[in-house]
C-alpha positions as CSV (number, residue, x, y, z in Angstrom):
1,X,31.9,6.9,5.5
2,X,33.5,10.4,4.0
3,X,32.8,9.4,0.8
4,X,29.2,8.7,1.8
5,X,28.5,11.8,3.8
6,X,30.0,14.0,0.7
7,X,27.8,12.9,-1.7
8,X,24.6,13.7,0.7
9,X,26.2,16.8,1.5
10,X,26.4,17.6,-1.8
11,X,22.8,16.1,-2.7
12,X,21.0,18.2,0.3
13,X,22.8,21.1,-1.3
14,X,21.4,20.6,-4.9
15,X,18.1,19.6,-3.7
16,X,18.3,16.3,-5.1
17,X,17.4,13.2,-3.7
18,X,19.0,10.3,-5.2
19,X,22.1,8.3,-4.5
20,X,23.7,4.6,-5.0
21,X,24.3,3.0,-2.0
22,X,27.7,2.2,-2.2
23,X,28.2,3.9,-5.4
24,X,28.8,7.9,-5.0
25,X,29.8,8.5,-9.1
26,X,26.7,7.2,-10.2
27,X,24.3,10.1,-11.0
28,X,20.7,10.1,-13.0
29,X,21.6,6.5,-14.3
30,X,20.3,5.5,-11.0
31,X,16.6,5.2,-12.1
32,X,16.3,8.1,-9.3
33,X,13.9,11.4,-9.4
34,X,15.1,14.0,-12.2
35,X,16.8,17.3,-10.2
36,X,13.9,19.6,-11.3
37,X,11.3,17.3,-9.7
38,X,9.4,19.3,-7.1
39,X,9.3,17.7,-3.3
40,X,5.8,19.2,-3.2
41,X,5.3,16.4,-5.6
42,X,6.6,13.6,-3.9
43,X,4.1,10.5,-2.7
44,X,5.9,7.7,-0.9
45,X,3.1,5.2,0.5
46,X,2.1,2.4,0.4
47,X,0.7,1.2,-3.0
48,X,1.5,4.9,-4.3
49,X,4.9,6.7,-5.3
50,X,5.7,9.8,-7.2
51,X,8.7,11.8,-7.9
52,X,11.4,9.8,-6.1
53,X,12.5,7.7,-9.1
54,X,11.5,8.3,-12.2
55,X,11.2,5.7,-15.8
56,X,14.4,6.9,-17.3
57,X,14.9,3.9,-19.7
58,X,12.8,2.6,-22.2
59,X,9.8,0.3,-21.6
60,X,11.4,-2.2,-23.8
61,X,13.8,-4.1,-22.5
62,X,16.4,-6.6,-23.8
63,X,16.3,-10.1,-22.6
64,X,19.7,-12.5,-23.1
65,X,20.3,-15.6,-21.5
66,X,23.3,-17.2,-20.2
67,X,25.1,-20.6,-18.1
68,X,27.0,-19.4,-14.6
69,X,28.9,-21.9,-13.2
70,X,28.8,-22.2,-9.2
71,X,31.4,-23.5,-7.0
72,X,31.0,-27.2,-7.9
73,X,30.9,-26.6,-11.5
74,X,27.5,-27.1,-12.0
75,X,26.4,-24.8,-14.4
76,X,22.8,-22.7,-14.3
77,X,20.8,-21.4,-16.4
78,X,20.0,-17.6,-16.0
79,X,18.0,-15.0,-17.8
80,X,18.9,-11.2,-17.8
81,X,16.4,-8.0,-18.2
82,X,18.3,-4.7,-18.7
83,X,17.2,-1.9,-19.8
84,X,17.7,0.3,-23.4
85,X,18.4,3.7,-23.4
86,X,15.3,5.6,-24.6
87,X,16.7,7.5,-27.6
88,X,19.4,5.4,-29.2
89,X,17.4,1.8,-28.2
90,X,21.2,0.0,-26.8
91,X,21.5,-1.9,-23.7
92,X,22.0,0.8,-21.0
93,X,25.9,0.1,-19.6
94,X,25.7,2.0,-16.3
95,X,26.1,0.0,-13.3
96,X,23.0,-0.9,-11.6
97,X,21.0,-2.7,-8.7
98,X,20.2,-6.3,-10.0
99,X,17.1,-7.9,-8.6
100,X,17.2,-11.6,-8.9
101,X,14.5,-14.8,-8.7
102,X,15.7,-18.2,-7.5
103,X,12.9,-20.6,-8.9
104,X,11.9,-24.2,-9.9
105,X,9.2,-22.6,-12.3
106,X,11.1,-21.9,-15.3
107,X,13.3,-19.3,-15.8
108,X,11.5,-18.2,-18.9
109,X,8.0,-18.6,-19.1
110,X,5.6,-18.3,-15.8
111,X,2.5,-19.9,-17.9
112,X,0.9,-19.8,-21.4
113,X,4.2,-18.1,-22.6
114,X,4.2,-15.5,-21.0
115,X,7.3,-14.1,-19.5
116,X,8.2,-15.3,-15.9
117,X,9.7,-11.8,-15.3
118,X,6.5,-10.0,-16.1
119,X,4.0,-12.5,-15.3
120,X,5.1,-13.8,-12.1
121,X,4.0,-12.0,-8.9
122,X,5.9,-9.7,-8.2
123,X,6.1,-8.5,-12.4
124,X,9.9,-7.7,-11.3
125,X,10.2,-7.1,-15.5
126,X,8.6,-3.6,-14.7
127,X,11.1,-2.3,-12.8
128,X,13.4,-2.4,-15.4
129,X,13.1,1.0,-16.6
130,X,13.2,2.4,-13.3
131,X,16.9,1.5,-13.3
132,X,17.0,-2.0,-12.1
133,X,18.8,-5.5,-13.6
134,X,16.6,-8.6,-13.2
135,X,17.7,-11.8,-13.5
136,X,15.8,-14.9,-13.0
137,X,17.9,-18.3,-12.8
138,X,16.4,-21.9,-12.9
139,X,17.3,-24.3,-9.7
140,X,19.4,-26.7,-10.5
141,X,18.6,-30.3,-12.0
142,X,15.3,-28.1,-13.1
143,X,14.8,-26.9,-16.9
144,X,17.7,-26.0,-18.9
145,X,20.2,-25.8,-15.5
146,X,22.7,-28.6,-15.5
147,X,23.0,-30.9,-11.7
148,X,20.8,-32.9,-10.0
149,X,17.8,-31.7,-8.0
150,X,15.6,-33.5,-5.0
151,X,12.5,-32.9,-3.7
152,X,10.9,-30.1,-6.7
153,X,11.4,-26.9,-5.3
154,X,11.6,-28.0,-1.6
155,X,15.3,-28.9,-3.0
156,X,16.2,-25.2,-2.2
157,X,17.0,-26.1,1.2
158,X,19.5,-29.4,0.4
159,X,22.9,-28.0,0.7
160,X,24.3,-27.7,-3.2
161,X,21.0,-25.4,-3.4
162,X,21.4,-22.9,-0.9
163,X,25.8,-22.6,-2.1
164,X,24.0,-21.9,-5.2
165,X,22.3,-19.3,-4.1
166,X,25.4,-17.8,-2.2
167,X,27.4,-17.9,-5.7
168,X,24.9,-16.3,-7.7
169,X,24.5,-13.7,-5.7
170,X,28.0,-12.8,-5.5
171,X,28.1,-13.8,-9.5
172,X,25.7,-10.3,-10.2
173,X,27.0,-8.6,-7.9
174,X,30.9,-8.8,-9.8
175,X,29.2,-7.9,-13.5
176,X,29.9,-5.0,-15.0
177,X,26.5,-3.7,-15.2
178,X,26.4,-4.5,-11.5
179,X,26.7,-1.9,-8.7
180,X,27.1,-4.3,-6.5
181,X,23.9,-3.8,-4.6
182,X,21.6,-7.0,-4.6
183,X,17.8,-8.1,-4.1
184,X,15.6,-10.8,-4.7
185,X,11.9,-11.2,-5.6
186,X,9.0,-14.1,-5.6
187,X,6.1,-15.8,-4.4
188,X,6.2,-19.6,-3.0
189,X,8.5,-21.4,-3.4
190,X,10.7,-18.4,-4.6
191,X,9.7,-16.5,-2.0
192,X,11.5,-19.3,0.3
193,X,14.6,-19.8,-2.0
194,X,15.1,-15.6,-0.8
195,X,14.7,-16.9,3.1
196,X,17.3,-19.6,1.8
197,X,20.1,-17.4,-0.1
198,X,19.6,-15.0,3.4
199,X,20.4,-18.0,5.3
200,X,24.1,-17.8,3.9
201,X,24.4,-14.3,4.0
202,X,25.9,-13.2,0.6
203,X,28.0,-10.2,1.5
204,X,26.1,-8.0,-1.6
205,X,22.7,-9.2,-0.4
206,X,20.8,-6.0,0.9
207,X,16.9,-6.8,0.6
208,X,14.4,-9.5,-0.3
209,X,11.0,-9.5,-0.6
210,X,9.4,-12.9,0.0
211,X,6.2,-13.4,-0.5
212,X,4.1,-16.5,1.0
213,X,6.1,-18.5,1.7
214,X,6.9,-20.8,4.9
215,X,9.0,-19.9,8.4
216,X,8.3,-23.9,9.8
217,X,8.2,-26.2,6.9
218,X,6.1,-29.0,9.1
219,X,3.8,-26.7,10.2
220,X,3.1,-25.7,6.2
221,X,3.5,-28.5,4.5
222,X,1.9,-31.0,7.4
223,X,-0.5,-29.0,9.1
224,X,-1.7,-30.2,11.9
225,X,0.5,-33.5,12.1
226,X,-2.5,-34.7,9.3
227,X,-0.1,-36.4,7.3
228,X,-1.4,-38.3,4.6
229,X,-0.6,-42.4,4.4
230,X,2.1,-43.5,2.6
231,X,2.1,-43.5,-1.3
232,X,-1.3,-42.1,-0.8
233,X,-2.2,-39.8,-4.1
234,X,-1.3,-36.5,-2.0
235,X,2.3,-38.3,-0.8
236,X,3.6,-38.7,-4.2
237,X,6.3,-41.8,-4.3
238,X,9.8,-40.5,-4.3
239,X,10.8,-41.9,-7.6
240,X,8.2,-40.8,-9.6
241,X,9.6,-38.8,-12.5
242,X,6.4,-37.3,-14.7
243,X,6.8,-33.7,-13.3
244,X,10.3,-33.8,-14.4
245,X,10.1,-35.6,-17.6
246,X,7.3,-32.0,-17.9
247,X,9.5,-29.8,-16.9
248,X,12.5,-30.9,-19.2
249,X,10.7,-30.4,-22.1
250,X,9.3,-27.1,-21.5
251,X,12.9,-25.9,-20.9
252,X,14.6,-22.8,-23.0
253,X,17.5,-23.1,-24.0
254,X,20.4,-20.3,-23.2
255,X,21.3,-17.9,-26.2
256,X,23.9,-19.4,-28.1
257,X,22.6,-22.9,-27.7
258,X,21.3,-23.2,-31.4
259,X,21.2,-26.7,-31.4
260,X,20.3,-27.2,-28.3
261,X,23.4,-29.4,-27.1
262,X,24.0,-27.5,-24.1
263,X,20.0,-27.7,-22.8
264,X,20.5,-31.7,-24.4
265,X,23.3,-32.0,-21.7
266,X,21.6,-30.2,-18.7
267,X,18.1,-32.5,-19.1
268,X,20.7,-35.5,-19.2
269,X,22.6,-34.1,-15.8
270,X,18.7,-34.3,-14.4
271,X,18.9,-38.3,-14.6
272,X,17.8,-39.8,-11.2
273,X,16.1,-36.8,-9.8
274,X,13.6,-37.4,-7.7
275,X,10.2,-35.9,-7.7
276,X,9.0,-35.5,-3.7
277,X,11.1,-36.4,-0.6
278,X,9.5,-38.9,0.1
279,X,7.5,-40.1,3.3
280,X,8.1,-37.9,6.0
281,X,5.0,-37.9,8.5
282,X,6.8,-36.3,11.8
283,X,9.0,-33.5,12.2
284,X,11.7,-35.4,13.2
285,X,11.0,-38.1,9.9
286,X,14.1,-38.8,8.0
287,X,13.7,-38.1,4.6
288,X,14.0,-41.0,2.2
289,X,14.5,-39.1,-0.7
290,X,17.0,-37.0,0.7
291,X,20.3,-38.1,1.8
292,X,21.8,-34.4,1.8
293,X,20.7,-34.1,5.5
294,X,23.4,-33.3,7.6
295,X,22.0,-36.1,10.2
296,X,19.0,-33.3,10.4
297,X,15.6,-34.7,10.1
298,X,14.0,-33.2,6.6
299,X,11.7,-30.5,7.9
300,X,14.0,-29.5,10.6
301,X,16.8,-28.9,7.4
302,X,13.9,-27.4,5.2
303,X,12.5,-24.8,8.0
304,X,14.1,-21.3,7.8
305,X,13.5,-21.3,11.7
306,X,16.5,-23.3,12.0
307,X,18.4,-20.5,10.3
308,X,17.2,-18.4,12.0
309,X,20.4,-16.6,13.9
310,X,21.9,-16.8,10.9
311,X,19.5,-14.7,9.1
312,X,19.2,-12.3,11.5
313,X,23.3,-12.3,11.3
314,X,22.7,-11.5,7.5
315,X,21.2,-8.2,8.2
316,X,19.8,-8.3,4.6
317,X,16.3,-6.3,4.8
318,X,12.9,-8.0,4.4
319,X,9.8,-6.9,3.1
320,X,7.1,-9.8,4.0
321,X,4.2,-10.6,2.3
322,X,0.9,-12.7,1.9
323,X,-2.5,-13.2,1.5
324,X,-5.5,-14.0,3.7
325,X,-7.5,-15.9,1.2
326,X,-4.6,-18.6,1.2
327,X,-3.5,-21.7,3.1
328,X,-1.1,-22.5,5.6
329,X,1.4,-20.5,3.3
330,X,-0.2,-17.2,5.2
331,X,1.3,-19.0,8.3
332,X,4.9,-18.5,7.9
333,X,4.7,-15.0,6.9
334,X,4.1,-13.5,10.6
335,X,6.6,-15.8,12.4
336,X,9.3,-14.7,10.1
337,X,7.9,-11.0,10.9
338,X,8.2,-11.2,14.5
339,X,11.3,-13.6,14.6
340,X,13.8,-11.6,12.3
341,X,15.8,-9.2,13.9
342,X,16.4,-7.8,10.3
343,X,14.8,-4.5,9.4
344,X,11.4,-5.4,8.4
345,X,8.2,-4.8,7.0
346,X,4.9,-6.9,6.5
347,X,1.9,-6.4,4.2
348,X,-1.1,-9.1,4.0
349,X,-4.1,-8.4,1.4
350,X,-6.8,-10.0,0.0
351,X,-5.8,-11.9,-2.0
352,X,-5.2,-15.9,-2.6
353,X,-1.9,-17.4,-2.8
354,X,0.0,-14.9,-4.7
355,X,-2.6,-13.4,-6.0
356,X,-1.6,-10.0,-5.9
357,X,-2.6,-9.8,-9.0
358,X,-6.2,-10.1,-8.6
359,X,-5.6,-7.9,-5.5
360,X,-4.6,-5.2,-7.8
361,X,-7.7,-5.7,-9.8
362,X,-9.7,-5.2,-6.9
363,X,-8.4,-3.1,-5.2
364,X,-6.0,-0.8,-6.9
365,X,-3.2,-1.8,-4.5
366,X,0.3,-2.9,-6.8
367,X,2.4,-4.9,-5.2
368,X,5.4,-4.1,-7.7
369,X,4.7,-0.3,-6.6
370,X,5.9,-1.6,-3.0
371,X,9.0,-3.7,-3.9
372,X,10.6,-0.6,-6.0
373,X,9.8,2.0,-2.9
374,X,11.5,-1.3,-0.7
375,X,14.1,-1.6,-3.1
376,X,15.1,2.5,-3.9
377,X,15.2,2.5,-0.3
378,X,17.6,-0.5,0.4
379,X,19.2,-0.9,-3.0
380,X,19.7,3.2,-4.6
381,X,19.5,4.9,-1.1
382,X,16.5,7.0,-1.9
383,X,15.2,8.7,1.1
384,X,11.7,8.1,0.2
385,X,10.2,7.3,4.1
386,X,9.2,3.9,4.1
387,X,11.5,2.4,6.8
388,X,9.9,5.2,8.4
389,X,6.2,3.8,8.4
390,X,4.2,2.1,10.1
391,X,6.0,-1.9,9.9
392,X,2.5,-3.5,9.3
393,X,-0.1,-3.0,6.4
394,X,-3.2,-4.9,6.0
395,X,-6.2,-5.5,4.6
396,X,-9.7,-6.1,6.6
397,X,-12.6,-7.7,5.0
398,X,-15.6,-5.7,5.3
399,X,-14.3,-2.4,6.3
400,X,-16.2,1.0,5.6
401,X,-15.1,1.9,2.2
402,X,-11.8,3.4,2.1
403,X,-10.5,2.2,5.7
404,X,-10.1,-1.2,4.0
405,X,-6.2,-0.8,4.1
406,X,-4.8,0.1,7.7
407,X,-1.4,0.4,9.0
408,X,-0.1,-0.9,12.9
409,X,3.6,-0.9,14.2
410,X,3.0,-4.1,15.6
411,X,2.0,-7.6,14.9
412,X,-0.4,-9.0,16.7
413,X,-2.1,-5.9,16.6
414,X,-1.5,-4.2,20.8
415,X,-5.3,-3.3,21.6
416,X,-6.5,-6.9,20.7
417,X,-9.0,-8.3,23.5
418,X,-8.9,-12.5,23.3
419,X,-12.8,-13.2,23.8
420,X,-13.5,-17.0,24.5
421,X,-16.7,-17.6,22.5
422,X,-17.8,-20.9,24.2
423,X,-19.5,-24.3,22.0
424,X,-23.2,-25.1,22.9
425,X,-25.8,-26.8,21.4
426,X,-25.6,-25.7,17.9
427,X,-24.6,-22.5,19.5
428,X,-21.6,-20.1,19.9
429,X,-21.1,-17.3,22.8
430,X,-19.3,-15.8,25.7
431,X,-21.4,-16.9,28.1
432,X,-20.1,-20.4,29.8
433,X,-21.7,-23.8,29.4
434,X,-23.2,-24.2,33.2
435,X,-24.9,-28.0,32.2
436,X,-23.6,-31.3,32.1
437,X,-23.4,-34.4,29.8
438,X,-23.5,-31.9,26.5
439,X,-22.2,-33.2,23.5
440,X,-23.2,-33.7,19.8
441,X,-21.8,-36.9,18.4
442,X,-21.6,-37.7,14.5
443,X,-20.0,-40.8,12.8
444,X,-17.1,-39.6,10.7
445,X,-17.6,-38.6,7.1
446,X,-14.3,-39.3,4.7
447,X,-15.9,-37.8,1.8
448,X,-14.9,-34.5,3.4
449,X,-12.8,-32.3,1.1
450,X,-12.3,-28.6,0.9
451,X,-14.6,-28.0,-2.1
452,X,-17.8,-28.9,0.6
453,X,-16.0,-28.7,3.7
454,X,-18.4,-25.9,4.7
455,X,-21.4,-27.9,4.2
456,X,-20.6,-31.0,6.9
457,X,-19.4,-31.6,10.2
458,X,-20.9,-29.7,12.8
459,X,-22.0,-26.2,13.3
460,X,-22.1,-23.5,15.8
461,X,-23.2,-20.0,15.3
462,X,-23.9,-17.5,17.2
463,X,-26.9,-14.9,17.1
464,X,-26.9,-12.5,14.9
465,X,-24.4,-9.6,16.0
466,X,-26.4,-6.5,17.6
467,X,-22.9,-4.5,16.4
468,X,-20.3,-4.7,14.3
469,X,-17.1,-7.5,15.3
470,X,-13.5,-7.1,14.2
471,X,-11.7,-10.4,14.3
472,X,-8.0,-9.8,13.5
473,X,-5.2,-12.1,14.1
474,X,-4.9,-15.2,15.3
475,X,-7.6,-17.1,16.7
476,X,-6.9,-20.6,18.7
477,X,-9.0,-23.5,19.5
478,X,-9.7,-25.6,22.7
479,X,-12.0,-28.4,21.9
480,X,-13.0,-31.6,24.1
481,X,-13.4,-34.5,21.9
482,X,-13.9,-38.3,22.1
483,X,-13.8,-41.1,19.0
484,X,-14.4,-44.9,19.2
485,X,-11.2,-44.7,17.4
486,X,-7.7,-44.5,19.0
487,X,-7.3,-41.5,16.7
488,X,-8.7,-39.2,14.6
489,X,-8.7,-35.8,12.7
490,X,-10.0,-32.4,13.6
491,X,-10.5,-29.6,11.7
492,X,-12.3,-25.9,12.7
493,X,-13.1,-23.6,10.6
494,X,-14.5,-20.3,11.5
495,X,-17.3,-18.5,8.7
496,X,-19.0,-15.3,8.4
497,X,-22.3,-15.7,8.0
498,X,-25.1,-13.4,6.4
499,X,-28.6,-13.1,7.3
500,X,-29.6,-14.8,3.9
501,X,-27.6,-17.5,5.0
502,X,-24.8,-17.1,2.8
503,X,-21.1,-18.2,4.8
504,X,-17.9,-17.2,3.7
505,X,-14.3,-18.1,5.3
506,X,-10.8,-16.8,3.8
507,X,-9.2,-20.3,4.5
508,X,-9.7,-19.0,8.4
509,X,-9.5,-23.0,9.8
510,X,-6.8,-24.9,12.0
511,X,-6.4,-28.7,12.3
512,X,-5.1,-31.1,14.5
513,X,-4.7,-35.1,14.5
514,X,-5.7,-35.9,18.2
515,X,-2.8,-38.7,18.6
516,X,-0.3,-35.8,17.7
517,X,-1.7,-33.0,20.3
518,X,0.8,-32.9,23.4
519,X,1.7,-29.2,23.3
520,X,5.4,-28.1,23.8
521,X,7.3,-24.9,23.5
522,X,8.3,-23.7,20.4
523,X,11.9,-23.6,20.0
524,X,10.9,-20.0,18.3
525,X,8.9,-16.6,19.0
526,X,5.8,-18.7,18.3
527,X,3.3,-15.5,19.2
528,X,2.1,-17.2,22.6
529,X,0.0,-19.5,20.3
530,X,-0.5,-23.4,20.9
531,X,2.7,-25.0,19.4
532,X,3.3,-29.1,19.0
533,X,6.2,-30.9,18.4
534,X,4.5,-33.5,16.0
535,X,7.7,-35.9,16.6
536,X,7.5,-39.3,16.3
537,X,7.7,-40.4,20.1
538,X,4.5,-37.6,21.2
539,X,2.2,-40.0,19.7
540,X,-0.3,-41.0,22.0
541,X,-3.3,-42.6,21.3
542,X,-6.8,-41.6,22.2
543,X,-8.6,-44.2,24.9
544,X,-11.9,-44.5,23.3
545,X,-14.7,-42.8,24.4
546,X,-12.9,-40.9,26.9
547,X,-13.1,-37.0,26.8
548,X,-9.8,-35.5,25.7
549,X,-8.6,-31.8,25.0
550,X,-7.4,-30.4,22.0
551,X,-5.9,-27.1,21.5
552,X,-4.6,-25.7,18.2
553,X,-4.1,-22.2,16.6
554,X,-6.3,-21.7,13.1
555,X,-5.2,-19.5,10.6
556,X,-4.7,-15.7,11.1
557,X,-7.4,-12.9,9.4
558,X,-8.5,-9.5,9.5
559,X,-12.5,-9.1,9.1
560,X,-15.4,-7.5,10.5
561,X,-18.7,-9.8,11.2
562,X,-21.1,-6.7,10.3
563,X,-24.0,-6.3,12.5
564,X,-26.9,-8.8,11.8
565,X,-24.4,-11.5,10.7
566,X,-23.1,-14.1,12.8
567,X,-20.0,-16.0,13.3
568,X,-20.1,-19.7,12.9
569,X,-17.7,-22.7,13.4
570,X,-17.9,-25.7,12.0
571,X,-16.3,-28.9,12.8
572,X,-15.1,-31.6,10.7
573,X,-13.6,-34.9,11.3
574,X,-11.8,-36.1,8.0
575,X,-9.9,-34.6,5.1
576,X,-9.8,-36.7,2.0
577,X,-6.9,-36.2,1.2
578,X,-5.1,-36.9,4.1
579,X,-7.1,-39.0,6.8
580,X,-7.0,-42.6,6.9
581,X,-10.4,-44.2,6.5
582,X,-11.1,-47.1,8.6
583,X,-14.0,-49.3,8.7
584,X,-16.2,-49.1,9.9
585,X,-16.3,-45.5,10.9
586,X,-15.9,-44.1,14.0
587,X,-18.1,-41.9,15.7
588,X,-16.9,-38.9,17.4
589,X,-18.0,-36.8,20.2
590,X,-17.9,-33.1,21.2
591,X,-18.4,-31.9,24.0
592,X,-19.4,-28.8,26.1
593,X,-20.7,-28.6,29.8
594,X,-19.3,-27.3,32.9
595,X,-16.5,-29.9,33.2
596,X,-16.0,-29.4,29.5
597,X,-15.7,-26.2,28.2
598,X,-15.4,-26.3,24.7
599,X,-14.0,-22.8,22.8
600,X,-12.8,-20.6,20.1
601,X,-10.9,-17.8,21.4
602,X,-11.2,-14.6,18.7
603,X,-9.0,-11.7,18.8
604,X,-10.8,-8.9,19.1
605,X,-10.5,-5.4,17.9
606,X,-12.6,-2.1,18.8
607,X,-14.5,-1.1,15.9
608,X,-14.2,2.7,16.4
């Protein structure tokens, strides 16, 4: 702590602001804002900084590639960015923060050749210069990493996968280039392997920045209970090997490896992976695939919720992020947020899923500007105010032109209003049904799919909006149905609809499967939203014909229904991909009089 409270002594004094967490004899090599930068010219917010660190290496970089072995002895391929000194063109010695990706998408290449560390979201290639290591290491049993994987890239949460992620960490943090100060970077899948390595708490690990990626692995990858049938075409056999027999053969091999013995060796290693986990329909469903489960059914092992105290134990500091244009992906990011005791931060755009990239193109907004004011924060110890901010940032859809971006401390947002807009005949509203016997009743179309989902099922709208309506965060769902079936699927979907008639959603929808909808309490901060366990013994068939509620959250968004618009919900009854057909068809009731009040319950902001 002397030490520490020296070297800002001695900063303050000097009128510089830069320093190493952790390592006080490290000066300008830091990456950090040159002495005679003025403090008049500082900008630290979000999607803009100046003058706090400063490109100090060369924009070229030099890329090598190497094996680590872990604790077992399995040995992984990693790839290293460092940077070059600007005058002479060497690798740059000083010791340095080292951000790192875990990820089953090659090491090397992220598509079409193109670099995975500057092509990947997150581009964490471009903080090189600023002063940062990046490494990016294959799982293992993927691409040119030796071992044996399971279940693609939900194999980060088997056990060998998550000590992996423990060593490696440790394994940068040693280096000499190393200051010993650690982070992580990705989208997906990566974005979860960071959620992962947190979950063992790697002493060096300071900050991660996930992006998209799950908190409650049933409720992401099994929305709604809707699991598909058995070797269906979306529940992919476990034993099927063509995404590996893929993946081996775009694997690079590690510098040294001229004749490609070593990557020869690591692709045999791979022998007897297996491609998905198999059939897994409940939370509480055994994995077949898997038999690495700790007698934990698979998405109990899989969910970081089930980490979560360790985690929060981790202290490691998380910057969240997601899109609203995305699937149930976008779910996971605001449980974690309002779960973790960690230091945090959350930021939701426009984007799809990861697709901060087409955020940037339209709106100017770089997510890479972001992690480096998260990581000279957590990582250098740069003073630069953004622990300081506002914990939320997020985009709304139709906002006045530059009040598109808004800040809160809070998540759900604390002035929300929850307005129940009630189901009538083709109509929506918050006035109550007063009738009886109202219902619409359809016979249930399988051909459903997303691509036309907002064509079918059935609609409700309501007039067109005398003002201005600001829908942000979560909206829920209570809808009385009936089938001739024992069960059946229900999906909502909430649009924004112009006076030309043109209807637009931002994957704002929710879904249930009716024999799966006995609510429980969540066994987390589950944002006072409807929560089900979707275990194998809360099955309980529907008695046909007879009314029955069902309540569900849908997908969170941040939009304003402008004036003359309206908001509509449609209903559909079948997915494609995952609803079993039966024949013939069964029709299905909806319902909404007095004794059954149908409705979608918007959060509502004050559009000032």
């Amino acid at each position: 702590m002397m030490k520490r409270y020296a070297v800002l002594m001695r900063l303050v004094l000097c009128s510089i602001v830069f320093a190493f967490a952790g390592n006080a004899n490290t000066e300008e090599t830091d990456g950090s804002a040159d002495s005679k930068t003025s403090t008049s010219n500082r900008v630290s917010k979000p999607g803009e900084y100046t003058g706090y660190s400063e490109a100090i290496y060369d924009d070229k970089y030099a890329l090598s590639s190497q094996y680590v072995q872990v604790r077992d002895g399995v040995k992984l391929a990693v790839d290293l960015y460092r940077p070059k000194d600007k005058k002479t063109g060497m690798v740059v010695d000083a010791k340095l923060p080292v951000l790192w990706m875990h990820t089953p998408y090659n090491r090397r290449y992220s598509s079409d050749k193109v670099l995975t560390g500057e092509g990947y979201p997150g581009t964490a290639a471009k903080l090189v210069k600023y002063g940062y290591v990046v490494a990016i290491v294959d799982f293992r049993g993927l691409y040119a990493s030796y071992g044996h994987n399971v279940a693609y890239n939900r194999g980060e949460w088997v056990t060998a996968a998550r000590r992996d992620a423990y060593d490696i960490t440790e394994w940068l943090a040693k280096q000499s280039w190393s200051n010993g100060n650690i982070g992580m970077w990705g989208c997906s899948a990566t974005g979860g392997s960071q959620l992962q390595a947190a979950t063992t708490a790697p002493p060096h690990l300071k900050a991660i920045f996930p992006m998209s990626c799950e908190f409650d692995a049933y409720s992401f990858r099994v929305p709604g209970g809707m699991a598909p049938a058995r070797n269906s075409g979306t529940n992919v056999p476990p034993k099927v090997q063509s995404g590996q027999k893929s993946r081996d053969a775009a694997a690079e091999p590690v510098d040294g490896d001229m004749d490609r013995s070593q990557l020869n060796q690591a692709i045999a290693d791979h022998a007897g992976t297996v491609e998905s986990e198999g059939y897994a329909p409940y939370r509480d469903s055994f994995a077949e695939a898997i038999v690495d489960q700790d007698a934990q059914p698979w998405w109990i092992k899989s969910s970081p919720h089930t980490y979560l105290e360790q985690i929060k134990a981790s202290k490691t500091a998380i910057y969240l992020a997601a899109n609203w244009d995305e699937g149930t992906t976008k779910h996971g990011t605001f449980f974690t947020f309002n779960n973790v005791t960690n230091p945090a931060k959350l930021i939701v755009g426009p984007g799809g899923h990861c697709g901060w990239t087409t955020v940037q193109s339209q709106t100017r907004f770089d997510i890479t500007i972001e992690e480096r004011r998260f990581f000279d924060y957590w990582l250098k110890g740069i003073d630069n105010g953004i622990m300081k901010e506002d914990r939320v940032y997020y985009f709304t859809y139709n906002a006045p032109s530059g009040s598109e971006w808004r800040s809160a401390k809070q998540w759900p947002l604390p002035n929300e209003k929850r307005i129940k807009y009630y189901l009538g005949k083709g109509s929506l509203s918050t006035a109550a049904p007063t009738g009886v016997d109202q219902k619409e009743e359809v016979t249930v179309d399988y051909a459903v799919s997303p691509a036309n989902m907002m064509a079918k099922g059935l609609v409700y709208t309501t007039a067109p909006l005398s003002s201005d309506v600001q829908v942000t965060g979560h909206p829920t769902i209570n809808l009385w149905a009936s089938s001739t079936a024992t069960d059946g699927d229900f999906i909502a979907t909430i649009q924004d609809v112009a006076p030309d008639g043109t209807a637009v959603s931002y994957n704002v929808n929710g879904r249930i499967r009716a024999s799966l909808r006995k609510l429980q309490n969540a066994p987390y901060n589950n944002l006072g939203l409807p929560w089900h366990g979707f275990y194998k013994a809360d099955a309980t068939p529907l008695a046909p014909g007879k009314p029955t509620e069902l309540v569900f959250e849908i997908l969170p968004i941040s939009m304003i229904f402008k004036a003359g618009h309206s908001i509509r919900l449609v209903i559909n009854f079948a997915d494609a991909r995952s609803t079993p057909k039966l024949d013939p068809a069964p029709k299905v009731a909806l319902y909404h009089d007095s004794t059954h009040r149908s409705y979608v319950t918007l959060p509502i902001i004050e559009v000032r």
